[in-house]
C-alpha positions as a Markdown table, in Angstrom:
| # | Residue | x | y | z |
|---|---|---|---|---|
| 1 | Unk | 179.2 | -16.5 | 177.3 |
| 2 | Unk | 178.9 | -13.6 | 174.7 |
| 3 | Unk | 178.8 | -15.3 | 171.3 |
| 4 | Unk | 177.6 | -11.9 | 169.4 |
| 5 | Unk | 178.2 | -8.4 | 169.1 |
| 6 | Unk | 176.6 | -5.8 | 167.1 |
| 7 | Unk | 176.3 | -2.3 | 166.7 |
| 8 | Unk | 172.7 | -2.0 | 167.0 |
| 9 | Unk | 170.0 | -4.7 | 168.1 |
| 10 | Unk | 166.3 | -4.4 | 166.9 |
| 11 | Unk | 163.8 | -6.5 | 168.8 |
| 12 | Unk | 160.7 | -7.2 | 167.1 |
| 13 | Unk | 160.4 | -7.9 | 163.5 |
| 14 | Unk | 157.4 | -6.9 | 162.7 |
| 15 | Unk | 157.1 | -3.9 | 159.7 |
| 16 | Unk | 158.5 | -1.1 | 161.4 |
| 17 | Unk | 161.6 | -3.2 | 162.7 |
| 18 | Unk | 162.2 | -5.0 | 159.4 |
| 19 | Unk | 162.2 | -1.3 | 158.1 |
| 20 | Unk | 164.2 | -0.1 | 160.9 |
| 21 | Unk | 167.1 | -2.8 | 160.2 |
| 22 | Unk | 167.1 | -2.6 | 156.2 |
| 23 | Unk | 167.5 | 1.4 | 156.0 |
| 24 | Unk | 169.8 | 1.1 | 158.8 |
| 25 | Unk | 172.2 | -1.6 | 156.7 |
| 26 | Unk | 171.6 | -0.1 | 153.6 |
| 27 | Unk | 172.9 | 3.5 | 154.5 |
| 28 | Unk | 175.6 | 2.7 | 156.8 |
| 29 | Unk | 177.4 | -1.1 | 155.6 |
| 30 | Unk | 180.1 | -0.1 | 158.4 |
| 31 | Unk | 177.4 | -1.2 | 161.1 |
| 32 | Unk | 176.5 | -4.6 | 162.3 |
| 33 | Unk | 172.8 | -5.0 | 162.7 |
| 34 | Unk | 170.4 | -7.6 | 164.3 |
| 35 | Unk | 166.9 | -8.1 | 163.9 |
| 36 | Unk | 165.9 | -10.3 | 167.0 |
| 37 | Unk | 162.5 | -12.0 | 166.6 |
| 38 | Unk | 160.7 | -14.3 | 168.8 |
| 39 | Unk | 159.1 | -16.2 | 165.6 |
| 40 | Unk | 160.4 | -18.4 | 163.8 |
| 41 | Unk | 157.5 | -18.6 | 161.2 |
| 42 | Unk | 158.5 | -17.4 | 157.5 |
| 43 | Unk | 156.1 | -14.9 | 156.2 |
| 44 | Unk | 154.0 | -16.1 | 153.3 |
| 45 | Unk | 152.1 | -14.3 | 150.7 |
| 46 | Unk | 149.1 | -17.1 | 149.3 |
| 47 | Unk | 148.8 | -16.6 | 145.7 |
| 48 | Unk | 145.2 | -17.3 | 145.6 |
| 49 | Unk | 143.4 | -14.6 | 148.4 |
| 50 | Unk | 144.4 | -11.3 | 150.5 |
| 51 | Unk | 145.7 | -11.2 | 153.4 |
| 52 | Unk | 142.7 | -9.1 | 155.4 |
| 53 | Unk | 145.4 | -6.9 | 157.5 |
| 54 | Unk | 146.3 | -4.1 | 155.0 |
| 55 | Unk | 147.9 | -0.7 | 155.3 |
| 56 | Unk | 147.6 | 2.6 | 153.5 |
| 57 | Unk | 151.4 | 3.6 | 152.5 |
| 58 | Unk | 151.6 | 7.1 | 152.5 |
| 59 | Unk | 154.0 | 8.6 | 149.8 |
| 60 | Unk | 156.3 | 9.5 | 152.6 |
| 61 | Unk | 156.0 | 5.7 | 153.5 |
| 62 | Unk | 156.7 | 4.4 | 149.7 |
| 63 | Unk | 159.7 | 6.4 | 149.7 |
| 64 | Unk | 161.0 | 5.4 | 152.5 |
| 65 | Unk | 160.3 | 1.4 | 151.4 |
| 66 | Unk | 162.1 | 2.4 | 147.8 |
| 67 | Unk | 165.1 | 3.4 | 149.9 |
| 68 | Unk | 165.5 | 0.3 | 151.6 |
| 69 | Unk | 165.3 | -1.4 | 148.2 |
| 70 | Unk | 161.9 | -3.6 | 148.8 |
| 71 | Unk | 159.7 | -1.3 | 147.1 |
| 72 | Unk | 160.1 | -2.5 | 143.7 |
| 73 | Unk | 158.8 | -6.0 | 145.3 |
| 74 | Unk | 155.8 | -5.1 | 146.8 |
| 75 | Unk | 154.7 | -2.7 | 143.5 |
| 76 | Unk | 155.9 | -6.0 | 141.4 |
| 77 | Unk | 153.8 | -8.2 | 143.9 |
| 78 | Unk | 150.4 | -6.7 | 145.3 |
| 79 | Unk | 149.9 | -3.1 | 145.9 |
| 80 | Unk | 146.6 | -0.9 | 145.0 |
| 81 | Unk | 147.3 | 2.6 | 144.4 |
| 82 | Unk | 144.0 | 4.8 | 145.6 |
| 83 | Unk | 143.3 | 7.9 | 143.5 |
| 84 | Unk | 140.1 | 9.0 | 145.6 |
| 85 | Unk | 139.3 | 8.8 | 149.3 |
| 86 | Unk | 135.3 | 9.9 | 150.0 |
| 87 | Unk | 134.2 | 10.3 | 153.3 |
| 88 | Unk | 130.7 | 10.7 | 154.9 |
| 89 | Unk | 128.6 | 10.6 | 157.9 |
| 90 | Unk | 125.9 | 8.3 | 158.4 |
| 91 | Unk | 123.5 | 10.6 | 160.4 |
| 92 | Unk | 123.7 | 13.6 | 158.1 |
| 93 | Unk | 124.3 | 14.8 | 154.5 |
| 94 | Unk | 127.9 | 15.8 | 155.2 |
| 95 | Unk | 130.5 | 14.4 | 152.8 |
| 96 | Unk | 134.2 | 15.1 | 151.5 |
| 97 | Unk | 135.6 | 13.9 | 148.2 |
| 98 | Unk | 139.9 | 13.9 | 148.4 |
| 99 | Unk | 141.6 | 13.1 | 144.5 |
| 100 | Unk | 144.9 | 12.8 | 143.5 |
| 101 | Unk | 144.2 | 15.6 | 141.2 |
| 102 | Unk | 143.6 | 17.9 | 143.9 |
| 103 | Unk | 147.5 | 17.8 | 144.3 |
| 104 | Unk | 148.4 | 16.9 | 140.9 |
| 105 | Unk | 149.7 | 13.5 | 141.8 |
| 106 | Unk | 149.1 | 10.1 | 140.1 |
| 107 | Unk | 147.3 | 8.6 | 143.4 |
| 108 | Unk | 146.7 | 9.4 | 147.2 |
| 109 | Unk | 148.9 | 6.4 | 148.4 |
| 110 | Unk | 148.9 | 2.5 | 148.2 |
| 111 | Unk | 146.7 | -0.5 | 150.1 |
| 112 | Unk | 149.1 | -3.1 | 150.7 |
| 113 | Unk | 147.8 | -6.3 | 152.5 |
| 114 | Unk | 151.1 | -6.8 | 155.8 |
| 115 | Unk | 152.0 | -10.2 | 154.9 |
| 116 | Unk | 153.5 | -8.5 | 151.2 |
| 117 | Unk | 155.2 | -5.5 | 152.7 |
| 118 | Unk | 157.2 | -8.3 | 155.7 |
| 119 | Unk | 157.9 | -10.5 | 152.9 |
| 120 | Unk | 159.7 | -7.8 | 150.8 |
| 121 | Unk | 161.6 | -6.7 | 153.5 |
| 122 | Unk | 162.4 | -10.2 | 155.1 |
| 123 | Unk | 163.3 | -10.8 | 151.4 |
| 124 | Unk | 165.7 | -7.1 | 151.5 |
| 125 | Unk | 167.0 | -8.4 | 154.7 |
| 126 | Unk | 168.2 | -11.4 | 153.8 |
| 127 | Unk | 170.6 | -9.9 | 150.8 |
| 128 | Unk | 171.8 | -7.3 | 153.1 |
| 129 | Unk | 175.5 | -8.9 | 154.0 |
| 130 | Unk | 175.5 | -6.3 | 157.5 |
| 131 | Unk | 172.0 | -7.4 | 159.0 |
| 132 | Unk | 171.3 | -10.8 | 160.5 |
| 133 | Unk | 168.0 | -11.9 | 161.5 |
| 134 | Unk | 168.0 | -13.8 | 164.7 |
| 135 | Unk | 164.9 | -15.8 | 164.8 |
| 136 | Unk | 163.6 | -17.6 | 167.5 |
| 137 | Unk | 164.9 | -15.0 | 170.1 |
| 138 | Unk | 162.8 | -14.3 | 173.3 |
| 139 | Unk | 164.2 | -11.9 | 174.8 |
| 140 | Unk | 163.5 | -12.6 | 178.9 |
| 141 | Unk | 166.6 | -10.5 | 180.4 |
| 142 | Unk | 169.2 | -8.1 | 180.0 |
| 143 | Unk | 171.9 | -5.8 | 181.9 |
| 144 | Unk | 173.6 | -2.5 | 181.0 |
| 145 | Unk | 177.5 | -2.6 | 181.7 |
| 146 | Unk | 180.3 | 0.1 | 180.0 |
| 147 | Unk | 177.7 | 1.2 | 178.1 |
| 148 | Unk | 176.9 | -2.1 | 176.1 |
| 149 | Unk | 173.7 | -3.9 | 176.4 |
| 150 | Unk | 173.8 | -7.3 | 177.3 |
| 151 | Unk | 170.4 | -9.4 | 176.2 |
| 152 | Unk | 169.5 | -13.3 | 176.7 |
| 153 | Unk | 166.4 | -15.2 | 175.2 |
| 154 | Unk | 164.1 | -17.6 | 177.7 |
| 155 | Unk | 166.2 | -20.6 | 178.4 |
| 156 | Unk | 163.6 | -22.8 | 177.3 |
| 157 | Unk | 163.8 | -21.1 | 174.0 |
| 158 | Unk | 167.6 | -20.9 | 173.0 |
| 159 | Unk | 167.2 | -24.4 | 170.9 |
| 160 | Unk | 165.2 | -22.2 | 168.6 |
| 161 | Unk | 167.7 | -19.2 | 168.3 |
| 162 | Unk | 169.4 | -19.3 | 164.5 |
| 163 | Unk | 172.1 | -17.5 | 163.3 |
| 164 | Unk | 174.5 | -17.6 | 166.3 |
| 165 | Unk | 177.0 | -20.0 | 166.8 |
| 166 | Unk | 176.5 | -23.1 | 169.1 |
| 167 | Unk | 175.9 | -22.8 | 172.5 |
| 168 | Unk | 175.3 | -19.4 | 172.1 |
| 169 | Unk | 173.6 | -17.6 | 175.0 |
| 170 | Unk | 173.6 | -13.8 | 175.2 |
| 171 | Unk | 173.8 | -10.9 | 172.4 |
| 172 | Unk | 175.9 | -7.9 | 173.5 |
| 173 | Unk | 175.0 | -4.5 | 171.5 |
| 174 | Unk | 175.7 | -1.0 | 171.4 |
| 175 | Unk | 171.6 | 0.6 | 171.0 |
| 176 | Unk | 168.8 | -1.4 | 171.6 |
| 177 | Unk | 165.2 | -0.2 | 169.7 |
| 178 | Unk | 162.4 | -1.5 | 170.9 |
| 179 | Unk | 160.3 | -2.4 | 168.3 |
| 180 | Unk | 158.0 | -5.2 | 169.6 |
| 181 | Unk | 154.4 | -3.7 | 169.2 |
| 182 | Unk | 151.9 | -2.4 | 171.6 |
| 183 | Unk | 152.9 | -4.7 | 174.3 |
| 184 | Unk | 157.0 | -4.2 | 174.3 |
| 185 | Unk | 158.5 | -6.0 | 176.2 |
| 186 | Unk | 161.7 | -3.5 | 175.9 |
| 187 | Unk | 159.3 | -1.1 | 176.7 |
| 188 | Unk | 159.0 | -2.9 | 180.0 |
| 189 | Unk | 161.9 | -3.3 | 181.2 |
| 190 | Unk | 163.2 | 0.0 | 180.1 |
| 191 | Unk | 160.3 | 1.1 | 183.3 |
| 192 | Unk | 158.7 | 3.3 | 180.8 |
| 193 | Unk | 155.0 | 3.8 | 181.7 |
| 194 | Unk | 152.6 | 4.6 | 179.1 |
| 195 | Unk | 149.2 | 6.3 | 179.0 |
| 196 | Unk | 146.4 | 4.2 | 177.8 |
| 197 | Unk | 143.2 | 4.7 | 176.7 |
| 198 | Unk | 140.7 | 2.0 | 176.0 |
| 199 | Unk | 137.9 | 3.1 | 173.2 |
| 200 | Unk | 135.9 | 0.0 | 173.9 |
| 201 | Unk | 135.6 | -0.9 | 170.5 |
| 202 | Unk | 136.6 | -4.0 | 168.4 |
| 203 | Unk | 138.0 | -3.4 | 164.6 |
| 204 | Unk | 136.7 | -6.6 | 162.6 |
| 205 | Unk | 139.0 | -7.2 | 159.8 |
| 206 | Unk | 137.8 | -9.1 | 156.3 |
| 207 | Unk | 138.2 | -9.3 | 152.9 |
| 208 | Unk | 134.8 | -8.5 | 150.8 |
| 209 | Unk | 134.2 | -9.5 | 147.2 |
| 210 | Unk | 131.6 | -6.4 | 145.8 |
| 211 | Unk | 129.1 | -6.6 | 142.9 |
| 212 | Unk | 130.7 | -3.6 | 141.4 |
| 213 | Unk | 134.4 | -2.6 | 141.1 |
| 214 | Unk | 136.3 | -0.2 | 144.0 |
| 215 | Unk | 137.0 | 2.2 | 141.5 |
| 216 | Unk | 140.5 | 2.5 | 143.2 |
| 217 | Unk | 138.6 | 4.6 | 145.9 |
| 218 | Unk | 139.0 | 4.0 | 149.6 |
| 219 | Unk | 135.7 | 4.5 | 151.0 |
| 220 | Unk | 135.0 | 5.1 | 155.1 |
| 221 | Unk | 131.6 | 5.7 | 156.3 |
| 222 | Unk | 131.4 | 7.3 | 159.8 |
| 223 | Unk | 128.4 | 4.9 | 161.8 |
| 224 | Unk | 127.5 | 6.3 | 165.5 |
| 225 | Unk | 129.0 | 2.9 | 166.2 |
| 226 | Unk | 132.3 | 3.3 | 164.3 |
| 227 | Unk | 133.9 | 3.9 | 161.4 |
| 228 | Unk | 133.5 | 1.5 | 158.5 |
| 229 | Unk | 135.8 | 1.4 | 155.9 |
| 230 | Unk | 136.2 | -0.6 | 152.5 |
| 231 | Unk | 139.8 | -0.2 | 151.3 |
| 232 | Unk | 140.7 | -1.3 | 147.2 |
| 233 | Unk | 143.0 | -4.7 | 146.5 |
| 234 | Unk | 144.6 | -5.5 | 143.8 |
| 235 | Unk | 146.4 | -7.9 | 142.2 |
| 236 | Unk | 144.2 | -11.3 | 142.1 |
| 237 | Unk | 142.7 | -10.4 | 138.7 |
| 238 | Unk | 140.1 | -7.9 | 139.4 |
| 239 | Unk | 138.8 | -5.0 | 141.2 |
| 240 | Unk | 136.1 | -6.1 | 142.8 |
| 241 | Unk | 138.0 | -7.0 | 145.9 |
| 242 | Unk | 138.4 | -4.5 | 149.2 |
| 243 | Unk | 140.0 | -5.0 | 152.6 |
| 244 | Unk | 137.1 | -4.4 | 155.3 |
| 245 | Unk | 137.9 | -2.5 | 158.9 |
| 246 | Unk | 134.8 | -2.0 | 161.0 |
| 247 | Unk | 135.2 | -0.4 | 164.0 |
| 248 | Unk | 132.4 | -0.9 | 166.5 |
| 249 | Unk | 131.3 | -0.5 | 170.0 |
| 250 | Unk | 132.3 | -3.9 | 171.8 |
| 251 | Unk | 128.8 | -5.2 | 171.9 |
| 252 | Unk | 127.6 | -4.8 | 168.4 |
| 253 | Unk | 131.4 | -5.9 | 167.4 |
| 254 | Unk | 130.5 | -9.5 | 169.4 |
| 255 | Unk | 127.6 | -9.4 | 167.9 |
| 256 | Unk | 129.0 | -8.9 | 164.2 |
| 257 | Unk | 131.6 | -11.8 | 164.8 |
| 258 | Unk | 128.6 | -14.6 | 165.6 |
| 259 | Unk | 126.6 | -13.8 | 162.4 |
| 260 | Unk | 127.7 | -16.6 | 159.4 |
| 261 | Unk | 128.7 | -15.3 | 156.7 |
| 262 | Unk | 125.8 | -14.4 | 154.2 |
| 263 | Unk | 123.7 | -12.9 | 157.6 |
| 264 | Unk | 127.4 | -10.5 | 157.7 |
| 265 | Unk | 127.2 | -10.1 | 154.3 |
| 266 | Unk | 123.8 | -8.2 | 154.5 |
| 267 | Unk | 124.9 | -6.5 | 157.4 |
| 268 | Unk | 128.1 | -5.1 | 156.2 |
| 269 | Unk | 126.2 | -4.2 | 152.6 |
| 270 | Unk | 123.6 | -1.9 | 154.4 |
| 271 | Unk | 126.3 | -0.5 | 157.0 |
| 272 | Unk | 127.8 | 0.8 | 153.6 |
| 273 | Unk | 124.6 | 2.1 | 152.1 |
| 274 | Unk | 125.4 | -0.5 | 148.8 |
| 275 | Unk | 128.0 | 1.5 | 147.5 |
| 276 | Unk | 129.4 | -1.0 | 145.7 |
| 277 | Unk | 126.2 | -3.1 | 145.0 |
| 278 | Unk | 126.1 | -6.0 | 146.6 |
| 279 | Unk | 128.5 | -7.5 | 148.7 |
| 280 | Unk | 129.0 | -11.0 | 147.1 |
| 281 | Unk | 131.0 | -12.6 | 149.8 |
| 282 | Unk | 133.7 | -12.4 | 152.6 |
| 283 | Unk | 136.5 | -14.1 | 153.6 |
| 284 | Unk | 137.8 | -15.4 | 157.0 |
| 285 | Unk | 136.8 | -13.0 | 159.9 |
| 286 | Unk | 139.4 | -11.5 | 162.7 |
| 287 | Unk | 138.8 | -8.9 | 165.5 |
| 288 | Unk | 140.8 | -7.2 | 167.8 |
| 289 | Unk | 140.4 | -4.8 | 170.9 |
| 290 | Unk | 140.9 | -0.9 | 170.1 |
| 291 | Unk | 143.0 | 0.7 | 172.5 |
| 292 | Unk | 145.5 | 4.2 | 172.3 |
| 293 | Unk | 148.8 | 3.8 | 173.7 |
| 294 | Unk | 151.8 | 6.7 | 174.0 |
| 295 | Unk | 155.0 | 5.6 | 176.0 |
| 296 | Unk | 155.7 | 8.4 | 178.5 |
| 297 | Unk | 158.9 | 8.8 | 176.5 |
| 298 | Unk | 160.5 | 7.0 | 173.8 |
| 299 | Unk | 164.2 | 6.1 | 175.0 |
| 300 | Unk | 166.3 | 4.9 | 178.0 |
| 301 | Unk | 170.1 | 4.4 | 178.3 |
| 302 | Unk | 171.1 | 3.3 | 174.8 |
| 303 | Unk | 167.8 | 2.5 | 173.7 |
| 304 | Unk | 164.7 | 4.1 | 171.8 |
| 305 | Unk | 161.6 | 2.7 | 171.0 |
| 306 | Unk | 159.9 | 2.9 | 168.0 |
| 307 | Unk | 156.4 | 2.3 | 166.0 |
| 308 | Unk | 153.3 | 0.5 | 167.8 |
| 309 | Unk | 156.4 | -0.1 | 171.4 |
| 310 | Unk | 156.2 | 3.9 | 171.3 |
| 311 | Unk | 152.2 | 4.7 | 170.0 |
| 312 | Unk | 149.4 | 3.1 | 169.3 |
| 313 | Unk | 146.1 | 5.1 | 167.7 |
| 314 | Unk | 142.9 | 4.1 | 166.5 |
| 315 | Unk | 142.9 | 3.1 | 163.1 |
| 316 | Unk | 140.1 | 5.3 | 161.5 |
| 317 | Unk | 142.7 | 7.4 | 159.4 |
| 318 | Unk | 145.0 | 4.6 | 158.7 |
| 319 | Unk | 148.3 | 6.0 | 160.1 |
| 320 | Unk | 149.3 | 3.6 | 162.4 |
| 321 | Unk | 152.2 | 1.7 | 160.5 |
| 322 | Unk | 152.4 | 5.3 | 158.3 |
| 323 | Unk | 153.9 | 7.3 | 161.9 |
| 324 | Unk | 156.4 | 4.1 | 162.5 |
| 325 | Unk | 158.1 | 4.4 | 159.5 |
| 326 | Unk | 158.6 | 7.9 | 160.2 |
| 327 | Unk | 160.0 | 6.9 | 163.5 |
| 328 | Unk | 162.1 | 4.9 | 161.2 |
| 329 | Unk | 162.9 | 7.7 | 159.2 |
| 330 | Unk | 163.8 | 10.2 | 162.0 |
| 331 | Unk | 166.0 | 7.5 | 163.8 |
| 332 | Unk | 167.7 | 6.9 | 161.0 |
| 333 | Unk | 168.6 | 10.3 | 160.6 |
| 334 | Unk | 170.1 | 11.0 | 164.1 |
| 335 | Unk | 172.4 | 7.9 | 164.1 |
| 336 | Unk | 173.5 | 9.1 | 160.4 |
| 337 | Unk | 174.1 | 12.1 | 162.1 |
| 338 | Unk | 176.1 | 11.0 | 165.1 |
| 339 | Unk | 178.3 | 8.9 | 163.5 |
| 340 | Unk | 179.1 | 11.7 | 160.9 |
| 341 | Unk | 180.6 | 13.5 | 164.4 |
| 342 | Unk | 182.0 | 11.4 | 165.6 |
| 343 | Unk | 179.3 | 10.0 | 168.0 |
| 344 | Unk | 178.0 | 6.8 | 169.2 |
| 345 | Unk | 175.0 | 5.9 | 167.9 |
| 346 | Unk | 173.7 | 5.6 | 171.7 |
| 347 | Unk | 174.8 | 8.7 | 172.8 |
| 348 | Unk | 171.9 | 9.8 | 175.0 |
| 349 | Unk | 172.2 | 13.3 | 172.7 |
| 350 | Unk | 171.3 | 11.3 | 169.6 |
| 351 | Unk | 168.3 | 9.4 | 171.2 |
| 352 | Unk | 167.0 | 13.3 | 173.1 |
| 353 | Unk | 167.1 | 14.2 | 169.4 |
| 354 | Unk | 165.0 | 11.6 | 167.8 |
| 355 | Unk | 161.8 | 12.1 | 170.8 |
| 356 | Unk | 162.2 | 15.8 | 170.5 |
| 357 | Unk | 161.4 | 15.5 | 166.8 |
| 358 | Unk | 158.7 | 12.4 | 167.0 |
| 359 | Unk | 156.9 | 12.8 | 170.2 |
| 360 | Unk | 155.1 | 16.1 | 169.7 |
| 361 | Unk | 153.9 | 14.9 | 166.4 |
| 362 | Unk | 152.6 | 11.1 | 167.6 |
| 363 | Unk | 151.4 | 13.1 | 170.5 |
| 364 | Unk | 149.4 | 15.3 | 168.2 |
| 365 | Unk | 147.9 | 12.8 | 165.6 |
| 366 | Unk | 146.6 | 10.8 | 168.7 |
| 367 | Unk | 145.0 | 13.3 | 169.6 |
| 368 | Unk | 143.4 | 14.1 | 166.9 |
| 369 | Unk | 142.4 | 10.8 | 166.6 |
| 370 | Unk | 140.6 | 10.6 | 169.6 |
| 371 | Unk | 138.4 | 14.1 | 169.4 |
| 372 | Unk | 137.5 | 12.2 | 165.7 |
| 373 | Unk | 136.5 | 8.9 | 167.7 |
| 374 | Unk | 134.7 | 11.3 | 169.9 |
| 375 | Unk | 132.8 | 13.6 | 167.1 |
| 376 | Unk | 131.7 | 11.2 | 165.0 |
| 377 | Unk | 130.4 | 9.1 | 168.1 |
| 378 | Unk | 128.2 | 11.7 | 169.5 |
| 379 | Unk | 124.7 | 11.7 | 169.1 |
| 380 | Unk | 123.3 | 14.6 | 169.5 |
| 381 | Unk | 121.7 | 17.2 | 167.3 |
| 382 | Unk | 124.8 | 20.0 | 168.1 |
| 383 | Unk | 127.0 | 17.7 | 167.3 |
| 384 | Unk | 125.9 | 15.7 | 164.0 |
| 385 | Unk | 125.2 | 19.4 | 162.3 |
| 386 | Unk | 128.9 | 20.3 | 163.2 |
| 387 | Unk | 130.9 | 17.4 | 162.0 |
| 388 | Unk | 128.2 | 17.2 | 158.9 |
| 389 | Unk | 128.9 | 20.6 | 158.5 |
| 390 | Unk | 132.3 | 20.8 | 158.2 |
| 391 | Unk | 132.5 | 17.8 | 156.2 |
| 392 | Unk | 130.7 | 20.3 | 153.8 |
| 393 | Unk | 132.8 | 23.1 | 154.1 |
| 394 | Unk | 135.6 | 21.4 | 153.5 |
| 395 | Unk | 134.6 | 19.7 | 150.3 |
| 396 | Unk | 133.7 | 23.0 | 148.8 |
| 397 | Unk | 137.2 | 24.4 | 150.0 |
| 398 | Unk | 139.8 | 23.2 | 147.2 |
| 399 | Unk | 142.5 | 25.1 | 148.7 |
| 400 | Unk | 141.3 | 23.2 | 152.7 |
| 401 | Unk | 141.6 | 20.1 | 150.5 |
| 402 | Unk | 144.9 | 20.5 | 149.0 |
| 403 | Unk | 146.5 | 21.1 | 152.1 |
| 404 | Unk | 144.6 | 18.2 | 153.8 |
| 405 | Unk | 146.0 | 15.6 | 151.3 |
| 406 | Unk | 149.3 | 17.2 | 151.0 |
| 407 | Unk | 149.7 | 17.0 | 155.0 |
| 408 | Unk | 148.8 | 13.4 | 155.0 |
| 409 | Unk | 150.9 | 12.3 | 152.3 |
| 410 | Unk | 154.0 | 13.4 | 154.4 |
| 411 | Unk | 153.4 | 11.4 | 157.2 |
């Protein structure tokens, strides 16, 4: 039995479908939304320590977060703007400075632990009268029929499913985005292939207290093993605080996890050649595989993925979460735009539109990514002097920098 209808379903509520549904509702209240989420755990933000998973907002990314209204929330709450980023290579003297000066603006972009930016926007959601969060929803099967999607959770799960009315077994929508991570399961069943590419390294993910303050500076360090880099926190009283991600080979990553925690301590303080002076302590330690992942192509029949279900990167330049919300952005636009003529917000034009406009560009930036991985990871003589040398050369190149920082910020 269909007990609800909407204009557009969003699987996945993770950041980038939060996002997805909240700019959605807020610039077109004629549409029904639905978040679908296979959770029903209630983000929580602890009061008294970080959450260790963090992301660098881009400005492009804090704009788009002030347009769905949840901005002003994670600014109020915990967010650390960064007004330098310095870079440098481990086996060599090559180093880059980037300021917010460089471009005359007031910082480079913001850390923000996860847990804050899916609280604001659960928090946005929730006062949004045209978006409903359906928690609890597993999504196991669908069909396609008049052009409507047609979606049911796992039997075993619809006790869990909130926000419909009793008894209530299937969801019937218009467009379905995929936005349920790395391992979509719309993705899936939409028969999309992906191309993958396994870096076999493990990121290990911490929060360090340091003897001296971050300077609101995100440092990264380029080891042969991996990129380490300390990130800046605010919000808990001091600056002494940064979110850790340590990228390493798979071996030395295993071997990073078993140390305790002043054995790590040491470790991670020389890794970082005691920029900070000591590192005074750490908190819980998580690590998870590195792998690059680009969907073939990023829609169906009246359906698009978006975020992590579309592309996955390595996170040494932080732009993960930074290219979903662009996805956002760009999605966004086209269904503005189709329902301005007249259009349905599946129309398989509107959808072309939004991969023509995002694919090349994830396409590119992994990419990029990967020939970093690869540079900075090679050993040899050739290479060290010609990553340490254009580290050089760029520092010394105001104009290379300006347009370096500028380009990032737009992402």
């Amino acid at each position: 039995m269909i007990r609800h209808r909407l204009d557009i379903a969003i699987v996945g509520a993770g950041m980038v479908g939060l996002a997805q549904a909240a700019l959605l509702a807020v610039r077109h209240p004629q549409l029904r939304v639905g978040l679908l989420e296979a959770s029903t755990d209630v983000p929580q933000v602890p009061a008294e320590h970080y959450d260790p998973r963090v992301v660098a907002l881009t400005q492009a990314s804090r704009e788009l977060l002030e347009e769905t209204g949840a901005w002003a929330e994670i600014s109020d709450h915990r967010a650390c703007p960064y007004t330098e980023m310095r870079v440098w290579d481990a086996e060599g003297t090559g180093s880059v400075r980037f300021n917010s000066r460089d471009v005359q603006m007031p910082n480079l972009g913001h850390i923000v632990e996860n847990n804050v930016v899916v609280a604001a926007l659960r928090a946005r959601i929730d006062a949004l009268p045209n978006v409903e969060l359906v928690s609890g929803f597993r999504l196991d099967s669908w069909w396609r029929d008049c052009g409507l999607w047609y979606l049911q959770p796992r039997s075993d799960r619809t006790d869990l499913v909130e926000g419909l009315n009793e008894g209530a077994e299937t969801l019937c929508t218009r467009l379905l985005i995929g936005a349920d991570g790395a391992r979509s399961k719309v993705r899936d069943l939409l028969h999309i292939r992906s191309q993958d590419t396994d870096y076999h390294q493990s990121a290990l993910v911490c929060v360090a207290r340091s003897e001296k303050p971050h300077q609101h500076t995100a440092w990264q360090r380029f080891l042969k093993t991996g990129p380490l880099a300390f990130l800046p926190l605010a919000g808990l009283g001091d600056e002494h605080h940064c979110a850790v991600v340590w990228s390493a080979d798979e071996e030395l990553a295993r071997e990073l996890v078993m140390l305790d925690d002043q054995a790590f301590c040491l470790n991670l303080e020389k890794a970082f050649e005691s920029c900070l002076g000591r590192v005074e302590s750490v908190s819980e330690r998580f690590s998870f595989p590195l792998r690059a992942r680009h969907a073939e192509s990023y829609c169906g029949p009246g359906a698009a993925l978006i975020g992590d279900a579309a592309h996955s990167i390595h996170p040494l330049a932080g732009q993960g979460v930074n290219l979903g919300l662009q996805d956002v952005r760009v999605l966004s636009d086209e269904i503005g735009r189709a329902l301005k003529r007249g259009l349905e917000p599946a129309d398989s034009s509107v959808l072309e539109r939004y991969q023509r406009r995002r694919r090349g560009d994830n396409a590119a930036t992994l990419k990029a990514m990967s020939t970093f991985k690869s540079l900075f990871g090679a050993g040899d003589l050739h290479w060290r002097w010609l990553r340490n040398t254009g580290l050089s050369m760029v520092d010394a190149s105001p104009l290379l920098k300006k347009r370096i920082i500028l380009r990032a910020m737009a992402v």
